[in-house]
MARBA-25940 format. One record per atom (N, C-alpha, C): atom name; x, y, z. Coordinates in pm, 1 decimal. Last residue first. Layout:
REM residues N
rec name:CA, X:X, Y:Y, Z:Z
...
END
This chain:
REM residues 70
rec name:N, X:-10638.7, Y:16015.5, Z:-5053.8
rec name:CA, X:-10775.3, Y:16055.2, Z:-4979.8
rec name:C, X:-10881.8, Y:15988.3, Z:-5108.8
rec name:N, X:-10407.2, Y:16025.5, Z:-5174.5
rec name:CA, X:-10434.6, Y:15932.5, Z:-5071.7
rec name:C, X:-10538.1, Y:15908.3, Z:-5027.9
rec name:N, X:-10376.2, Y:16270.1, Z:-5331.6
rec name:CA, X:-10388.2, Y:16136.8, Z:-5411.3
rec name:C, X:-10456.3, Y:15981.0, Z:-5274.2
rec name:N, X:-10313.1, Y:16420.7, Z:-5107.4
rec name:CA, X:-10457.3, Y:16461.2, Z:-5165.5
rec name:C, X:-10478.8, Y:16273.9, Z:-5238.6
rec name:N, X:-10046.6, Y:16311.9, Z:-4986.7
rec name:CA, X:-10164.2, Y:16310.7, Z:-4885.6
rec name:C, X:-10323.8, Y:16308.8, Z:-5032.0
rec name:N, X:-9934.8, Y:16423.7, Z:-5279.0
rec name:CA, X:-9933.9, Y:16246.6, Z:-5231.1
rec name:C, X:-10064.9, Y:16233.7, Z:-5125.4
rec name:N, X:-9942.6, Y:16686.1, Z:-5202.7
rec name:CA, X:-10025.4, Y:16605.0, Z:-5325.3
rec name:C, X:-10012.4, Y:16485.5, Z:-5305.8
rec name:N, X:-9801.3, Y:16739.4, Z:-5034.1
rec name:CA, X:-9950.7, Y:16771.2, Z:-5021.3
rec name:C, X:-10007.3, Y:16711.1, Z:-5114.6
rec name:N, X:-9587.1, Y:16650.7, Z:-5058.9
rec name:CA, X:-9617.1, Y:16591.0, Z:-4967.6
rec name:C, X:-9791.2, Y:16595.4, Z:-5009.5
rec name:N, X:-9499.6, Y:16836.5, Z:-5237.6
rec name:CA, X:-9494.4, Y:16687.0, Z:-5274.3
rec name:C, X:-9574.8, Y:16584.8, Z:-5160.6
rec name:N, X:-9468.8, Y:17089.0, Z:-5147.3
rec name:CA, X:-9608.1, Y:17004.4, Z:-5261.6
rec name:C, X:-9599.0, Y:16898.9, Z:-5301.6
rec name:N, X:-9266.9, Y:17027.3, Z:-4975.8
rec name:CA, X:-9400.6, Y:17024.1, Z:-4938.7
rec name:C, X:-9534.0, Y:17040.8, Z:-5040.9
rec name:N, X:-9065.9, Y:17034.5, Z:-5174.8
rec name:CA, X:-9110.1, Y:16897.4, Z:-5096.7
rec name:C, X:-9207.3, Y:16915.8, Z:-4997.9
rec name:N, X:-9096.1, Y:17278.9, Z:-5290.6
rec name:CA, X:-9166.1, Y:17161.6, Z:-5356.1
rec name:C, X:-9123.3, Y:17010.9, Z:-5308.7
rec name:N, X:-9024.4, Y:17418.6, Z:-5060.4
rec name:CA, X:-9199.5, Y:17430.7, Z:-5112.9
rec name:C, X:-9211.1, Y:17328.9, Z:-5235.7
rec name:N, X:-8732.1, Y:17312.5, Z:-5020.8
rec name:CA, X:-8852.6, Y:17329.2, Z:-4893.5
rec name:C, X:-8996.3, Y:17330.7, Z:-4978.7
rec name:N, X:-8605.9, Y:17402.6, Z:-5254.3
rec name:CA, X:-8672.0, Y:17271.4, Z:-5212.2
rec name:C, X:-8731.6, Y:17246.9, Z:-5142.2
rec name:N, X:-8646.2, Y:17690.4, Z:-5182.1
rec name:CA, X:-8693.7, Y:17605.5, Z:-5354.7
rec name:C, X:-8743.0, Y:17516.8, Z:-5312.9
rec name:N, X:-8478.1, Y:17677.7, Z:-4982.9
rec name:CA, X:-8635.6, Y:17763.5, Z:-4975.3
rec name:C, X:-8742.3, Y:17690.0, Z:-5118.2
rec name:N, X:-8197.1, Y:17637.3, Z:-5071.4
rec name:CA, X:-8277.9, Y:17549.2, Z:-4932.3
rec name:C, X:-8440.5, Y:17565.5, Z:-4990.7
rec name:N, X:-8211.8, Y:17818.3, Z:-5276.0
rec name:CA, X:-8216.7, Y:17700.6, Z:-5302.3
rec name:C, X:-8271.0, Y:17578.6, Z:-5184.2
rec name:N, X:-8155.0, Y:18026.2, Z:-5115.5
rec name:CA, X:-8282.1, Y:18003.1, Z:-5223.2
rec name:C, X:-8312.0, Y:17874.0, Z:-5248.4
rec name:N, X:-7953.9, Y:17966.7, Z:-4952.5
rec name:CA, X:-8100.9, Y:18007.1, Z:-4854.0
rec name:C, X:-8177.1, Y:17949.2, Z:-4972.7
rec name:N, X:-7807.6, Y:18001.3, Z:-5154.4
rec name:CA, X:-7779.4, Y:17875.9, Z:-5117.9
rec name:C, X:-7895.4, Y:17896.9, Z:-5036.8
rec name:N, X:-7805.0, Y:18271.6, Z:-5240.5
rec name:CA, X:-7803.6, Y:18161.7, Z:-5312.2
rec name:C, X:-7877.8, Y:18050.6, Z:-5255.2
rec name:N, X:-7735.5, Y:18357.0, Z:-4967.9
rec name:CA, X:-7849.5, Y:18356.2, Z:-5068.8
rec name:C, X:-7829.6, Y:18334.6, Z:-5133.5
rec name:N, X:-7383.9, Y:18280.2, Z:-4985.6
rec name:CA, X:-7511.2, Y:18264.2, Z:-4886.5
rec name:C, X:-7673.6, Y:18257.8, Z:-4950.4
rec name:N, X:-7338.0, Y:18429.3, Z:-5224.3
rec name:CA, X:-7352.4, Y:18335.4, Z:-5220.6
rec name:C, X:-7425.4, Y:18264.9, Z:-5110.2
rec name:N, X:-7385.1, Y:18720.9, Z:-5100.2
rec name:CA, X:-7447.4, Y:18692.0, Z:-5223.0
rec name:C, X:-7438.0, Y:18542.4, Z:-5254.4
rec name:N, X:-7172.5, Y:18683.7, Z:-4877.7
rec name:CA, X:-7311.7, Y:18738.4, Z:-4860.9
rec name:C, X:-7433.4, Y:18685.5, Z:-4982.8
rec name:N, X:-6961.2, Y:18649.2, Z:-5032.5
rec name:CA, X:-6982.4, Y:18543.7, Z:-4921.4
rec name:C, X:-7141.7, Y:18583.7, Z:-4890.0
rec name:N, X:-6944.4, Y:18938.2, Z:-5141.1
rec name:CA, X:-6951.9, Y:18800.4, Z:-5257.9
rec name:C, X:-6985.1, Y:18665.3, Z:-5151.3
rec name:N, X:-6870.4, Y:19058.9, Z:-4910.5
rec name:CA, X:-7008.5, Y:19141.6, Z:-5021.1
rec name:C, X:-7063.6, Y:18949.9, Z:-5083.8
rec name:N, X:-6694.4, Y:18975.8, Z:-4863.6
rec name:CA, X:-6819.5, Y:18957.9, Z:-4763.1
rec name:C, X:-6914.7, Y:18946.4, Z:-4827.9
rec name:N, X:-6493.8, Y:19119.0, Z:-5062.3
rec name:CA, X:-6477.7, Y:18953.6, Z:-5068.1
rec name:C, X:-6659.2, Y:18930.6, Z:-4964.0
rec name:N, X:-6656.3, Y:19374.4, Z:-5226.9
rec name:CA, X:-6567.5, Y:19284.9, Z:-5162.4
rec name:C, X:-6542.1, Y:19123.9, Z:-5158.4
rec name:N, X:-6835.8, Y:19463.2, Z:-5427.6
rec name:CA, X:-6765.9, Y:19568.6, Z:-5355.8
rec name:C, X:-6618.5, Y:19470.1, Z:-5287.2
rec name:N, X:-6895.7, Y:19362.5, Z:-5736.1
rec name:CA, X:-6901.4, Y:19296.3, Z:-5589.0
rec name:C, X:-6813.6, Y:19358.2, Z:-5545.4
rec name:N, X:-7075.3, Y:19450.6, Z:-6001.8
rec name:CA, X:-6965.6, Y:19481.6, Z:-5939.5
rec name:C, X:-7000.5, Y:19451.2, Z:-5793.4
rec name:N, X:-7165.7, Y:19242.3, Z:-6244.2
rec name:CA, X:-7179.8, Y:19303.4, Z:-6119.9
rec name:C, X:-7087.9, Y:19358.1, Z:-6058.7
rec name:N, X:-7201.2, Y:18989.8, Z:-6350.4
rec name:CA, X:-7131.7, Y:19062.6, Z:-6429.3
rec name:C, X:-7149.3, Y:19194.1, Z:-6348.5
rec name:N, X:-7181.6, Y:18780.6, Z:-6174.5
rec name:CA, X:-7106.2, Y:18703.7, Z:-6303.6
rec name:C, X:-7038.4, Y:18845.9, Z:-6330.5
rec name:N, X:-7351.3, Y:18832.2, Z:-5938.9
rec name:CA, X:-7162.0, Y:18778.4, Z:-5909.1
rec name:C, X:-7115.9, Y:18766.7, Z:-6011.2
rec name:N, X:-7558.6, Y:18932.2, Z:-6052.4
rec name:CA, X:-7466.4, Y:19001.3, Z:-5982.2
rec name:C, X:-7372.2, Y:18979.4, Z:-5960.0
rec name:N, X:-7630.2, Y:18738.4, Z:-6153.0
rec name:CA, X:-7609.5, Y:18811.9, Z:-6239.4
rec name:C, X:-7499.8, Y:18909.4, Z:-6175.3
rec name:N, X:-7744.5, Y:18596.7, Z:-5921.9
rec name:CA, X:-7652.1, Y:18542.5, Z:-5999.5
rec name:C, X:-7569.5, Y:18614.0, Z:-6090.1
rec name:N, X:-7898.8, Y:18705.6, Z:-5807.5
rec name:CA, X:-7806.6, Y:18735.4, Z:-5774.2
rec name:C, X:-7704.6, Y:18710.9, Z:-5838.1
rec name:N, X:-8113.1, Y:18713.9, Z:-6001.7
rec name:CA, X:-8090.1, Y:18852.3, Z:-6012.6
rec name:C, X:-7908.4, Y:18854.7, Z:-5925.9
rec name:N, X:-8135.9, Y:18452.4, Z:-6032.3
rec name:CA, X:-8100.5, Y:18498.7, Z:-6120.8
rec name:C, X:-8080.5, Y:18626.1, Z:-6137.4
rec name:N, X:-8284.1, Y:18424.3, Z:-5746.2
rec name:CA, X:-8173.1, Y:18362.1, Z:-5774.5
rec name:C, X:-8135.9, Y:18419.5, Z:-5944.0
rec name:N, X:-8497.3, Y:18636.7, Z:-5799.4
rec name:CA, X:-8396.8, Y:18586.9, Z:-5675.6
rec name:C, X:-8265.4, Y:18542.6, Z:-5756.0
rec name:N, X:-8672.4, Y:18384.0, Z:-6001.9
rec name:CA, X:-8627.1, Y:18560.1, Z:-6014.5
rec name:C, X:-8474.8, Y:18620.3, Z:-5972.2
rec name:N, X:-8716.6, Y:18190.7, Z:-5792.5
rec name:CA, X:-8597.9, Y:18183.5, Z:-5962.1
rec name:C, X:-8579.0, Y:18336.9, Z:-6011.2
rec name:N, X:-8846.9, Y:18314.2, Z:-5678.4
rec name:CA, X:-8738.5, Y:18285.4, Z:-5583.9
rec name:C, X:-8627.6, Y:18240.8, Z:-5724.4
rec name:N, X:-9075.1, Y:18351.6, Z:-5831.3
rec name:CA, X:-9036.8, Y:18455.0, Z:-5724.0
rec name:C, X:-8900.5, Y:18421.2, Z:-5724.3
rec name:N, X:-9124.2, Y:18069.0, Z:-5868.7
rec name:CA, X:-9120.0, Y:18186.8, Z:-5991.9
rec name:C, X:-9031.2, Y:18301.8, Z:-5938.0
rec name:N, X:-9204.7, Y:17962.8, Z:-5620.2
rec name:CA, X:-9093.0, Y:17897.1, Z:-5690.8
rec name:C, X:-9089.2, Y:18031.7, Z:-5858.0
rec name:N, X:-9452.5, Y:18137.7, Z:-5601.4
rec name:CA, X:-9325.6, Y:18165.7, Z:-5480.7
rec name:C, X:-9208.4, Y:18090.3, Z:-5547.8
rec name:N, X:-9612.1, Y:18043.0, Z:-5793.4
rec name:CA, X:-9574.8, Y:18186.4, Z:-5780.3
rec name:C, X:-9443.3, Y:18237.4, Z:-5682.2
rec name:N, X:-9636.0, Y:17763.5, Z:-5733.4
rec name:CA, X:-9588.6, Y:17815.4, Z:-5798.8
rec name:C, X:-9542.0, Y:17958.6, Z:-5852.0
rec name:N, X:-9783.9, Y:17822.4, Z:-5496.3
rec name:CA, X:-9639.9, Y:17810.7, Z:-5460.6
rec name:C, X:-9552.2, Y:17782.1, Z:-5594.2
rec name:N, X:-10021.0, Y:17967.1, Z:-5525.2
rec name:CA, X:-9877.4, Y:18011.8, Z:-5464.3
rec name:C, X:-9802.1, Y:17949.0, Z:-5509.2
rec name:N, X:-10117.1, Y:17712.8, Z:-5675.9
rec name:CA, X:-10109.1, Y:17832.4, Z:-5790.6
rec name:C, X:-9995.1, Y:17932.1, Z:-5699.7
rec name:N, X:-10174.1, Y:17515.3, Z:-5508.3
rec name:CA, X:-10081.1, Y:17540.2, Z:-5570.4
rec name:C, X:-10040.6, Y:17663.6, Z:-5683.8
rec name:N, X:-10383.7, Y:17664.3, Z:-5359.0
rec name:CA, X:-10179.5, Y:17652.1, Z:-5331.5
rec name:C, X:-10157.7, Y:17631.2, Z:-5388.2
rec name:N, X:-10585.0, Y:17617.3, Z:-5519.8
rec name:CA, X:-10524.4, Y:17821.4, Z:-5482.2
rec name:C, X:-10411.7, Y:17785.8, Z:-5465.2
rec name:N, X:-10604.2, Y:17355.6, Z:-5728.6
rec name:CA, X:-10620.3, Y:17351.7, Z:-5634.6
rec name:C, X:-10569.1, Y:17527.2, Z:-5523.1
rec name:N, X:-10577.0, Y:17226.9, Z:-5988.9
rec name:CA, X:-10656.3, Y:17337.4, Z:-5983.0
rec name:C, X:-10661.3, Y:17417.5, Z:-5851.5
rec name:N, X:-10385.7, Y:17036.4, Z:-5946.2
rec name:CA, X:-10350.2, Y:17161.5, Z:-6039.6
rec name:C, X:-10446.4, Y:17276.3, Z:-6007.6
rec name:N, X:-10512.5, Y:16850.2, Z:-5808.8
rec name:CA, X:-10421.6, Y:16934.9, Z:-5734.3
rec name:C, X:-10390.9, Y:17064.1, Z:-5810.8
END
């Protein structure tokens, strides 16, 4: 499976999205957050990222169990 083009995405898309999430993060610690929406907005994504994280590695979980199956 290691060798396999997807997975080389979707480790690139879980890299991507830790990017993401540490750019927003940074933003609520040491950032200036215009408002209270502003900060409901930035936590929202967060929380999308994290849906989106687990979404592609419970579908490489899937894909590799199916491959191990064959």
């Amino acid at each position: 499976m290691r060798d396999d083009p997807s997975f080389f995405l979707f480790e690139r898309m879980l890299k991507r999205l830790k990017e993401r999430r540490k750019g927003i993060q940074d933003a609520i610690s040491y950032g200036v957050v215009p408002d209270y929406t502003a900060f409901r907005e930035l936590r929202a994504s967060l929380s999308e990222i994290g849906t989106t994280e687990q979404d592609l590695r419970d579908l490489l979980k899937r894909i590799d169990d199916e491959t191990e199956a064959d």
